[in-house]
C-alpha positions in Angstrom: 0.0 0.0 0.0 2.8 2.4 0.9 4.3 1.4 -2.1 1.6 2.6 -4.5 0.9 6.0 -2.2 5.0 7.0 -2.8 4.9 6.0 -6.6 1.2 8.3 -6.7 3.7 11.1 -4.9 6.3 10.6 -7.4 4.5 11.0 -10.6 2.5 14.4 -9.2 5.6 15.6 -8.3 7.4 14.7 -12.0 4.5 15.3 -13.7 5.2 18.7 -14.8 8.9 18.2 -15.0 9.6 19.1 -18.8 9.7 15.4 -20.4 8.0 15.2 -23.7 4.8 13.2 -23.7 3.5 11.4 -26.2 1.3 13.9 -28.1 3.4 16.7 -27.5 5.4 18.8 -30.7 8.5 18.1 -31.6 11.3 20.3 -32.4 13.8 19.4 -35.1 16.6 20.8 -37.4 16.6 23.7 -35.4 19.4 26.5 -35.9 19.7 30.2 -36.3 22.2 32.6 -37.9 25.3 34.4 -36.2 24.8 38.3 -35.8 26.6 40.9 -37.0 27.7 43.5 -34.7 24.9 46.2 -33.6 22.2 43.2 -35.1 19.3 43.4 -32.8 16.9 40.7 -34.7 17.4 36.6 -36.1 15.1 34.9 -37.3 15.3 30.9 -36.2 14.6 28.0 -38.4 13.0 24.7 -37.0 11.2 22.4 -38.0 7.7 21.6 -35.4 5.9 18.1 -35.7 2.6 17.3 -33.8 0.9 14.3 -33.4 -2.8 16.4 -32.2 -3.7 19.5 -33.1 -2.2 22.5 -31.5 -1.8 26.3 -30.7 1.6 27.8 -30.6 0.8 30.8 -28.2 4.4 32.4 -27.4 8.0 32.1 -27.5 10.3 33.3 -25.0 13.9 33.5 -24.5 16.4 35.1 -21.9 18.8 36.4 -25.1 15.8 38.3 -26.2 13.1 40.8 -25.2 10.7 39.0 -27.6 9.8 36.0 -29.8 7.3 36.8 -32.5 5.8 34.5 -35.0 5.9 36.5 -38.3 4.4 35.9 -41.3 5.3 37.2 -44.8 2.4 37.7 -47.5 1.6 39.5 -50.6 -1.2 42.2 -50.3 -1.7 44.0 -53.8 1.2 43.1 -55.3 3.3 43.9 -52.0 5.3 41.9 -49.7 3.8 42.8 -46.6 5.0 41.5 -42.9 2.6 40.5 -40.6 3.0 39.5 -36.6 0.6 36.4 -36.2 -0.6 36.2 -32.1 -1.1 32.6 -32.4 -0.5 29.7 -35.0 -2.6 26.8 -35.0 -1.0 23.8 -35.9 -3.0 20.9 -37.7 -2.4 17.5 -36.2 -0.3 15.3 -38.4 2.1 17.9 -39.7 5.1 19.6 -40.1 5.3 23.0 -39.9 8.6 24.8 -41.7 9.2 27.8 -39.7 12.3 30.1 -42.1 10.2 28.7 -45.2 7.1 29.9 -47.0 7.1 33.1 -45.2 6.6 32.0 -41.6 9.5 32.5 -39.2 10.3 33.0 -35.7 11.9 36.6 -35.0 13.8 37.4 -31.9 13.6 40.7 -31.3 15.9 43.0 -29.0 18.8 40.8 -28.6 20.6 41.4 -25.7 24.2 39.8 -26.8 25.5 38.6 -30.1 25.2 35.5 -31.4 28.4 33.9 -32.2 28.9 30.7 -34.2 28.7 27.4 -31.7 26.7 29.0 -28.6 22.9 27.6 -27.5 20.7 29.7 -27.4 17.6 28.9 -25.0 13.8 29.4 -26.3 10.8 28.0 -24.6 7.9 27.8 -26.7 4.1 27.3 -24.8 1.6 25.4 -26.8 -2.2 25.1 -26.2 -4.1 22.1 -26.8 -7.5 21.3 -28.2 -8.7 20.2 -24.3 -7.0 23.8 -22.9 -4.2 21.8 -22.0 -1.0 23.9 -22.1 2.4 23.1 -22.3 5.6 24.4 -22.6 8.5 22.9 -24.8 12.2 23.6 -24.2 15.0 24.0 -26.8 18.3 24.9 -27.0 19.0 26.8 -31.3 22.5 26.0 -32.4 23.8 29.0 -33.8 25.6 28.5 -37.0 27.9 30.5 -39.2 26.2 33.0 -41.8 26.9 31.4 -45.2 25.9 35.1 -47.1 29.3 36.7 -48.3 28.4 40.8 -48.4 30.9 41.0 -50.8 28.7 41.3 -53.7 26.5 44.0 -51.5 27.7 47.4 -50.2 30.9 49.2 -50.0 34.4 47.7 -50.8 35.2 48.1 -47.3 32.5 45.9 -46.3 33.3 42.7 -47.0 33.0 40.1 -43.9 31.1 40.9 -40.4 33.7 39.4 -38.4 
């Protein structure tokens, strides 16, 4: 009897702990560009997978004042930005974000981001029952592959 009564404790207390469950999104091939100095925005690029249906609701991280989901659209002819509150996310999918004009922005970044470092996001989910749940990720940042040779000024030719 004890027995059962500690392993009841145990799971309440683990129960929120962070673990994935089952039915919860997955993050994958998840990476964002180093910044150039005075750079205050990146955009990342993952890849989320759900099982159910869900509601992306935020995105946080302690290298940023802000995680936006933005999405890029034409309107008249125009390429037009757009900050979306909430994305909901059909079950069954993948969801590209840094491809067909949805991407994650970070937004007043408090240090650069230099090639190698992790940087921390927590994104919070809602699900179909109200259910929410926050996912955990540490972004490899990788080196920027765009050469501004070809772009400005002789005298600009790498951001190192």
């Amino acid at each position: 009897m004890w027995q059962k009564t500690i392993c009841a404790i145990v799971f309440v207390l683990f129960s929120n702990a962070g673990w994935a469950g089952p039915y919860d999104p997955i993050i994958s091939k998840a990476w964002i560009g180093e910044s150039v100095p005075g750079q205050t925005t990146a955009t990342i690029q993952l890849n989320l997978t759900t099982i159910k249906a869900v509601k992306l609701v935020s995105a946080s991280s302690p290298l940023a004042e802000t995680i936006e989901i933005h999405s890029l659209m034409k309107q008249k002819g125009v390429m037009k930005l757009h900050v979306v509150p909430s994305l909901h996310i059909p079950e069954h999918s993948t969801t590209i974000f840094g491809a067909n004009g949805l991407f994650l922005m970070l937004t007043g970044l408090k240090q650069p981001l230099k090639t190698g470092d992790h940087i921390p996001i927590a994104l919070q989910f809602v699900f179909p029952d109200k259910q929410i749940k926050t996912i955990n990720a540490n972004i490899e940042v990788k080196p920027m592959e765009l050469s501004y040779k070809h772009y400005g000024p002789k005298e600009v030719y790498d951001h190192r």
